[in-house]
N, C-alpha and C positions, 0 to 999 in steps of 0.2 A: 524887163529882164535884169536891167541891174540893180532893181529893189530886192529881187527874188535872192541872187547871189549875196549882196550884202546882210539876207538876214539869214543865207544860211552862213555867212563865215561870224559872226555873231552867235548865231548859237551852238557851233563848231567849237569856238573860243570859250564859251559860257562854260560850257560842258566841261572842255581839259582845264580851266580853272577849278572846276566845281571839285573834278576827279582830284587834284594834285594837292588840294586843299584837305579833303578827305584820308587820304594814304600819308599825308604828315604826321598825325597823332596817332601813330599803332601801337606804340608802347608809350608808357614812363620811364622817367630816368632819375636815377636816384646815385648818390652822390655819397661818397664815406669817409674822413679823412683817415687814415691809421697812426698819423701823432707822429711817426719818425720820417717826417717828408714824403710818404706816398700816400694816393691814393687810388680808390676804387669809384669806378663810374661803370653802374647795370643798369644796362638796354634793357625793364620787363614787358613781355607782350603776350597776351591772354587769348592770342588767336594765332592758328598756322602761318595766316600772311602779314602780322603785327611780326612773328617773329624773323619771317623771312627778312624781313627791311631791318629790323633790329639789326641781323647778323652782319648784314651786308652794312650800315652804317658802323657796327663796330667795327668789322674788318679795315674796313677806311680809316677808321680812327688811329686802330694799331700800327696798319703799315704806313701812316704818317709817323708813328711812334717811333717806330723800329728805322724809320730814315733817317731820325731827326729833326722831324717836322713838326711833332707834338710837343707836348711835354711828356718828359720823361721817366718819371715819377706816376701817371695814372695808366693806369690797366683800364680798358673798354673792355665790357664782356658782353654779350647777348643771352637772357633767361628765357625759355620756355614757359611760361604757367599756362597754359591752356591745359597742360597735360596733370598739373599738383606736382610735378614732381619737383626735389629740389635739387641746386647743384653748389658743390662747395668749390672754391678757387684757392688754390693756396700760391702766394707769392713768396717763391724762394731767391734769396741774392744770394752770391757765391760766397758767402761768410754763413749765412745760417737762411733760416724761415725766417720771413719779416711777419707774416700773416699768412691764417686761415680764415676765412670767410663763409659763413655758411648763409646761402638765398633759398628763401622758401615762400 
């Protein structure tokens, strides 16, 4: 009996490694400096559930940002390409546009 239990919490274990190891790599990330101390960092993910985790890891990103917890200078976004579409970001500071960004 307690062979039987120890191999199934073994392959219990095996599995939500196997899984959690999998769902890590849903997108790329890709890094941009823009030369006046900011930057850009895009979450790309070429599937519905690459981007869902995408979003959700940038939103974390941000609202460490927005606390003061990040740095504050880089913008996290999360892209869609599963669909081709593209999306542009523009980053405005209260003196002017700093950057447009076009992702495609």
């Amino acid at each position: 009996m307690k062979y039987s239990i120890l191999a199934a919490t073994v392959a219990l274990g095996l599995a939500c490694a196997d899984s959690a190891s999998a769902s890590a790599a849903q997108y790329e990330t890709y890094s941009v400096d823009l030369h006046f101390g900011y930057g850009l960092r895009a979450l790309v993910a070429h599937s519905p559930a690459g981007y869902a985790q995408a979003q959700r890891d940038a939103d974390r990103a941000e609202g460490a940002r927005h606390v003061g917890l990040g740095p504050l200078t880089i913008v996290t976004v999360a892209v869609d390409n599963s669909t081709g579409m593209a999306k542009q970001i523009r980053w405005v500071a209260p003196a002017n546009t700093v950057a447009v960004v076009n992702i495609h």
